[in-house]
C-alpha positions in Angstrom: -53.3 19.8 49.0 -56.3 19.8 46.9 -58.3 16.6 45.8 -58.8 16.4 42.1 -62.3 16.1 40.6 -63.5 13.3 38.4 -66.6 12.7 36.9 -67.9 9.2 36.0 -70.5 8.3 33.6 -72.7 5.3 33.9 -71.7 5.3 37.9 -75.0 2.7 38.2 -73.7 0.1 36.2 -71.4 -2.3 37.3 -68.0 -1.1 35.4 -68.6 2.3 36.8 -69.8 1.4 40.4 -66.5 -0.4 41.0 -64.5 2.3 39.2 -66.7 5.3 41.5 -65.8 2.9 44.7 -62.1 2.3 43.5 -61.8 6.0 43.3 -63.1 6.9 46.1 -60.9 4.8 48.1 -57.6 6.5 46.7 -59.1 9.8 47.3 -60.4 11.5 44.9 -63.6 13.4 44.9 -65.4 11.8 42.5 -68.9 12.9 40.6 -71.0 10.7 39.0 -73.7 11.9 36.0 -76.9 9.9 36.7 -79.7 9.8 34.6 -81.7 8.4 37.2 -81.1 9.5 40.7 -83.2 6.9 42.6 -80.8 4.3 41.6 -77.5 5.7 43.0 -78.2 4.9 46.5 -75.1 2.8 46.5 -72.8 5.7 45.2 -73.7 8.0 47.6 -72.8 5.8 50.7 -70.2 5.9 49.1 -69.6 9.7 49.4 -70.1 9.9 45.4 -71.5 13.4 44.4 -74.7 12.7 42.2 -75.1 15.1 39.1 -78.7 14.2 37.4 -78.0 14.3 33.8 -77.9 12.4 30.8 -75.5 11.8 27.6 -77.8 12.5 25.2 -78.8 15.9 26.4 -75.7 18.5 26.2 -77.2 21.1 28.4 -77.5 18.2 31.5 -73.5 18.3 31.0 -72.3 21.7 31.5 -72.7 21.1 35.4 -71.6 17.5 35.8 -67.7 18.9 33.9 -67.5 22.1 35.4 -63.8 21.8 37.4 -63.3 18.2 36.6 -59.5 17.0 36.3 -60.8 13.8 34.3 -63.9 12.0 32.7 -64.3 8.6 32.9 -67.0 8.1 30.0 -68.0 4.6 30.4 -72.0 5.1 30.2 -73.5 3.1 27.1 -76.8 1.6 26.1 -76.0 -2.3 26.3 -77.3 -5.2 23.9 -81.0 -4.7 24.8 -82.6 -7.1 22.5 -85.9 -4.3 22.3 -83.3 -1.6 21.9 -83.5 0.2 18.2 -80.3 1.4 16.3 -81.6 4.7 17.0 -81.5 4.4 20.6 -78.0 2.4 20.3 -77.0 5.4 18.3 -78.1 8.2 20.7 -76.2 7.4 23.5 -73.3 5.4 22.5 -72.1 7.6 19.3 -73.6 10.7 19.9 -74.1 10.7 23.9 -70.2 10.1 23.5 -69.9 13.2 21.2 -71.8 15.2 23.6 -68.9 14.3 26.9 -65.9 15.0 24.2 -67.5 18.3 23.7 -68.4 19.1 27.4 -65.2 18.6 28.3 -63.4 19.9 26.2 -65.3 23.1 26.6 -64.5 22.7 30.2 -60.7 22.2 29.4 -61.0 18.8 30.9 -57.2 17.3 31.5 -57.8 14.1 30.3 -60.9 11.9 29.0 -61.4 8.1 29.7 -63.3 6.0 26.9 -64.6 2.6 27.2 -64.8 1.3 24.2 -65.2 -2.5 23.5 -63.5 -5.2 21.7 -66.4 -5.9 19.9 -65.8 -3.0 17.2 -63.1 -6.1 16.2 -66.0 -8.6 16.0 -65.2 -12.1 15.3 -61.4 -12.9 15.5 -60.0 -15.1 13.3 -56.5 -15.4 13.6 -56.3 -14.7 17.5 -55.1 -13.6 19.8 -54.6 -10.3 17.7 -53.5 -6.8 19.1 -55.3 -3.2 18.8 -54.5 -3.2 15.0 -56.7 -5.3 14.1 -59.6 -4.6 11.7 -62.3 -3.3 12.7 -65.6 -5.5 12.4 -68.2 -4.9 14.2 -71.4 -7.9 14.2 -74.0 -6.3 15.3 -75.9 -2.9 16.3 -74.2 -2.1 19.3 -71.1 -3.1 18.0 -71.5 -0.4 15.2 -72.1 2.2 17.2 -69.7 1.5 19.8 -67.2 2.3 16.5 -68.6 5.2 16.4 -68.6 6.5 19.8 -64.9 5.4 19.7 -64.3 7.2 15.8 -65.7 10.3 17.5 -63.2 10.1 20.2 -60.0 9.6 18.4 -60.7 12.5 15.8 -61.1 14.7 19.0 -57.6 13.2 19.6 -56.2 13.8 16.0 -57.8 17.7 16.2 -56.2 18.3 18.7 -59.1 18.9 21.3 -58.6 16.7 24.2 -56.0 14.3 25.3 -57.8 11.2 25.0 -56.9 7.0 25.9 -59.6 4.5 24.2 -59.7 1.1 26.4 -61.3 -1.8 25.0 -62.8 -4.4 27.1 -62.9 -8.2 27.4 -65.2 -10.2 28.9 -66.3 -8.7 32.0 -67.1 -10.4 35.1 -67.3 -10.0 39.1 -69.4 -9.6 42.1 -72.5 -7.3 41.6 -72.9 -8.4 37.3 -75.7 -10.1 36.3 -74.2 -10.8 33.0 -72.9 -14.1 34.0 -75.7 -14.9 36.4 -78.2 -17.1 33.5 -74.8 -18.9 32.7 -73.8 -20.0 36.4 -77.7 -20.3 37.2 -77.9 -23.1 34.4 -74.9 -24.9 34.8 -75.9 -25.2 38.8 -79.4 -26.5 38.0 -78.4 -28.6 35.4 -80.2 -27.8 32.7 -77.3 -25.7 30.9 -76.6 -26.9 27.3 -73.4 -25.6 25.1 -74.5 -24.2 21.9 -72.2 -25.5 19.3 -68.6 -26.9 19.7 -67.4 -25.2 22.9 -64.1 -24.5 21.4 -64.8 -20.7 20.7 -62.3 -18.5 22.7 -63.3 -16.3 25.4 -61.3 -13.3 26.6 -62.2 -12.9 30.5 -60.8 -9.9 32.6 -62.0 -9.4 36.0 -63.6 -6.3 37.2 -60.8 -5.5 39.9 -57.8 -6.1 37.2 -59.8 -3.7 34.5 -60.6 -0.9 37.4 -57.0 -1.1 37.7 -56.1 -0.9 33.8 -58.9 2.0 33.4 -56.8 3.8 36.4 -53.9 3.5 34.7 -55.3 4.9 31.4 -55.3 7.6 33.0 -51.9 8.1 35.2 -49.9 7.3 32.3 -48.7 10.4 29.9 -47.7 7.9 27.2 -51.2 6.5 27.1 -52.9 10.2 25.7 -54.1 9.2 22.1 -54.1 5.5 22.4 -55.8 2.7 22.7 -55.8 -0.8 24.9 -57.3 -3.5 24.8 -57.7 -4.6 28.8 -58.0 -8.4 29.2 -57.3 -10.9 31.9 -54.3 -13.2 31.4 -56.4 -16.6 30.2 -58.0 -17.0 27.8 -59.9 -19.9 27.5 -62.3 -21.9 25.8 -65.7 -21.9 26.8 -66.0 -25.5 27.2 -63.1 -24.4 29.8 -64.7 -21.7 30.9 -68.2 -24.3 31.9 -65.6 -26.6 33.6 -64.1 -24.2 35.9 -67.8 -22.6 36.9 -69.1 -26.4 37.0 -65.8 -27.0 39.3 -66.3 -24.1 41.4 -70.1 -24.6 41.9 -68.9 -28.4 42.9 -71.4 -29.7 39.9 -70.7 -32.5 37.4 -69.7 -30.4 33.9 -72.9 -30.4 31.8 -72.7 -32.9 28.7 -75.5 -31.3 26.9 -74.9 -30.3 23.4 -77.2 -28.3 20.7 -75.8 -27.5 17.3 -75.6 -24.0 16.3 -77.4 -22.8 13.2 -81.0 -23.9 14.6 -80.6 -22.3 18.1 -79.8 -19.1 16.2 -82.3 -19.3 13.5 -84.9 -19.5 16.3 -83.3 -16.2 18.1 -83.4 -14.6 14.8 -87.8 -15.4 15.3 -87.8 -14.0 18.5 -86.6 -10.8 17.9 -88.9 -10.7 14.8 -91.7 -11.6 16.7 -90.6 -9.1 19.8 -89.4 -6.1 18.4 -92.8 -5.0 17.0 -93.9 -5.1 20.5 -91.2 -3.4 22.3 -90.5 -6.9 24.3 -87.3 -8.2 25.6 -86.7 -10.9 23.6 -85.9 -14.4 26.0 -83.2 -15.6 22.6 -81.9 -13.2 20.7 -79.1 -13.8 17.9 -76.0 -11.4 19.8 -77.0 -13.9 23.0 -76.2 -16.5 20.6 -73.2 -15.3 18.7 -71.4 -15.5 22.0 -71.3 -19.4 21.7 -69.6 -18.7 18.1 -68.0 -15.7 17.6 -64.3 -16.0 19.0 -62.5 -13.0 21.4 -59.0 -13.7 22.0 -56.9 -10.6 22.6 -53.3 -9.6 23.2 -52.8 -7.5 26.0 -48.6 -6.8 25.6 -49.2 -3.9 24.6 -51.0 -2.4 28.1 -48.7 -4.6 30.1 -45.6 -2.6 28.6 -46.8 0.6 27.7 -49.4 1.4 31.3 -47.6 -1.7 33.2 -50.8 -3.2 33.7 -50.8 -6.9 35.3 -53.9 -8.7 35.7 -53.6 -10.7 38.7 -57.1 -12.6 39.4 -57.4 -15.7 37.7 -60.2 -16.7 36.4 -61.0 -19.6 39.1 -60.3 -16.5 41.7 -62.6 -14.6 39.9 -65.1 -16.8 39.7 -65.0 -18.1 43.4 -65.3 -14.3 44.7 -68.5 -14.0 41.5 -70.4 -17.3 42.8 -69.8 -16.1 46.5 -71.5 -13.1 45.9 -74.1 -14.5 44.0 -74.6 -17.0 47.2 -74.8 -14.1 49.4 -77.1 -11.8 47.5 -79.7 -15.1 46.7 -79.2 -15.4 43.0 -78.6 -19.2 43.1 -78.9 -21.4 46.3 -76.2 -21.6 48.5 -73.0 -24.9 47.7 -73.2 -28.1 49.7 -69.8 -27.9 51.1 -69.9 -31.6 51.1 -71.2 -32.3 48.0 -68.9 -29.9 46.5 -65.6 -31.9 48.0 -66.9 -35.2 46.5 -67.5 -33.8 43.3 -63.9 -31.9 43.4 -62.7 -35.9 44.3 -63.6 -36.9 40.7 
C-alpha cells in the first residue's frame, strides 16, 4: 500500500509544526516547504522531508508539489509591527496565489487554506457563522482576504478542490503568542486594557490539527469554508481568571482605559516604522483588548463532525506546563498554588 504525500507550508511555525507532527504520526509522508532550512531541525527528527523554498517565489515550488496528494498552505507573514503592506501582501495574497497555481499545475487532489477569522474583524452581533461580512481591521487582516479571495475563485473556476478554514484564537505548548500575557499576569504587573468584557474565541492547537485534518478527509468540505474554534468562548476578564487560577496567582485588579493605551501604540509605530524596529505597543496588540471574536462553529461540527474536546483550563494547564519546562516563566509553588486555589 502506498503512503500518500503531503506538503506543508510554514512547517516552522507552530500551527504547522503540530500539523507536520500530527501527520507524521498517522502515516503519511509528509514534506514541508522551508524558507529557511536551519530552522527545521525539529521537523526532521521528525522524519519530515525539508524542501527549501519559498511562497513568494514560483519556481522554489515546482519541486516541493511534484507527486503531492494534498497541500496544507498555512505559511503567512504574521502581524509584525515593522512589517509593510507590501511584505504582508507578498506572501499572504500573492505567496498564496503562487501554491493554488503550483498545485494545480501539479494536479494536486486537494488544497488546505488557513485563512483567519479576522477577514470578519470586529463582531458585533456574535457569535456569528461563516456568512458573515467581511471586515477586515488591519493590514494583515486585508490581505489574509485576499489570499483567501484568491483561493475560492480557484474553487469557483474550477481549478482545484479547495476547503478555506478560519481560525480562532490559537494557543498550546510551543506558542509564544500567549507567553507576554501569562508572563504578566504571573509577575503581577499585568493590567487589562479597557473593560475586559470583549469576547475571545480560543481553540486549542490539538482540537484545530484535528479540524484542519478533517478539512481534508471530508468530500463535502471541497469549496467551503469553517471557521475552527474551541467550544468556550469567553471573556477576557475570564480568560485572566482562569490563567491567574492556573498559575495559582491572585487575578490582577489593574485597569487602564482604552483610547490612551492605543493612542500611544498608534506613536510607536510612527516613531518605529521609519526605522525598521519592532514596535514594543502597537495598535493590532491593542485592538485585541477591544475588538470582539465570538464564532459559531455548528457548522464544522455537522458538516466535518469536528468536536473540540480540550477546554480551555486543559489547555492552558498543558500551555503553562510547557512554558515551565522550556524556562519561559519560573516554575509554580505547588503550595502557594493550593492556598491561592482555597480562596
Amino acid at each position: 500500500m502506498s503512503v500518500n504525500t503531503v506538503l506543508v507550508t510554514g512547517g516552522t511555525g507552530f500551527t504547522g509544526g503540530h500539523l507536520c507532527e500530527r501527520l507524521v504520526k498517522e502515516g503519511y509522508h509528509v514534506r514541508a516547504l522551508v524558507r529557511e532550512p536551519e530552522k527545521a531541525q525539529d521537523l526532521q527528527g521528525w522524519g519530515v522531508e525539508i524542501v527549501p523554498g519559498d511562497v513568494r517565489d514560483p519556481q522554489s515550488l515546482q519541486a516541493a508539489v511534484q507527486g503531492v496528494d494534498t497541500v496544507y498552505h498555512i505559511a503567512a507573514l504574521f502581524r509584525q509591527g515593522n512589517a509593510s503592506r507590501r511584505e504582508l501582501w507578498e506572501v499572504n495574497a500573492q505567496g498564496t496565489e503562487n501554491m493554488l497555481e503550483a498545485a494545480a499545475r501539479a494536479g494536486v487532489r486537494r488544497f488546505i487554506h488557513c485563512s483567519t477569522i479576522g477577514v470578519h474583524g470586529d463582531v458585533k452581533d456574535s457569535p456569528v457563522n461563516e456568512d458573515a461580512p467581511y471586515s477586515p481591521g488591519d493590514e494583515y487582516q486585508e490581505t489574509k482576504l485576499e489570499g483567501e479571495l484568491i483561493a475560492q475563485r480557484y474553487v469557483k473556476e474550477g481549478r482545484l478542490p479547495v476547503t478555506i478554514f478560519r481560525p480562532a484564537g490559537i494557543y498550546g505548548p510551543r506558542d509564544l503568542r500567549f507567553l507576554k500575557l501569562v508572563k504578566s499576569i504571573q509577575q503581577g504587573t499585568f493590567a487589562m486594557i479597557g473593560s475586559g468584557k470583549t469576547l475571545f474565541h480560543p481553540v486549542y492547537i490539538d482540537d484545530l490539527v484535528d479540524g484542519i485534518l478533517l478539512c481534508a478527509e471530508k468530500d463535502q468540505a471541497v469549496g467551503k469554508v469553517y471557521i475552527l474554534g474551541g467550544s468556550e468562548i469567553v471573556s477576557l476578564n475570564e480568560l485572566v481568571n482562569v490563567i491567574a487560577s492556573v498559575l495559582g496567582v491572585r487575578p490582577p485588579f489593574l485597569r487602564v482605559p482604552f483610547t490612551p493605551v492605543y493612542a500611544v501604540s498608534y506613536l510607536c509605530e510612527l516613531v518605529c516604522a521609519p526605522l525598521g524596529i519592532d514596535p514594543p505597543l502597537y495598535r493590532r496588540r491593542t485592538a485585541f483588548f477591544h475588538k470582539s471574536r465570538a464564532f459559531d462553529i455548528s457548522r464544522a461540527v455537522k458538516e466535518l463532525g469536528f468536536k473540540p474536546e480540550v477546554t480551555l483550563r486543559e489547555g492552558l494547564e498543558c500551555t503553562v506546563q510547557w512554558y515551565e519546562q522550556n524556562g519561559f516563566i519560573r516554575p509554580r509553588n505547588s503550595n502557594s498554588h493550593k492556598e491561592e486555589m482555597l480562596l
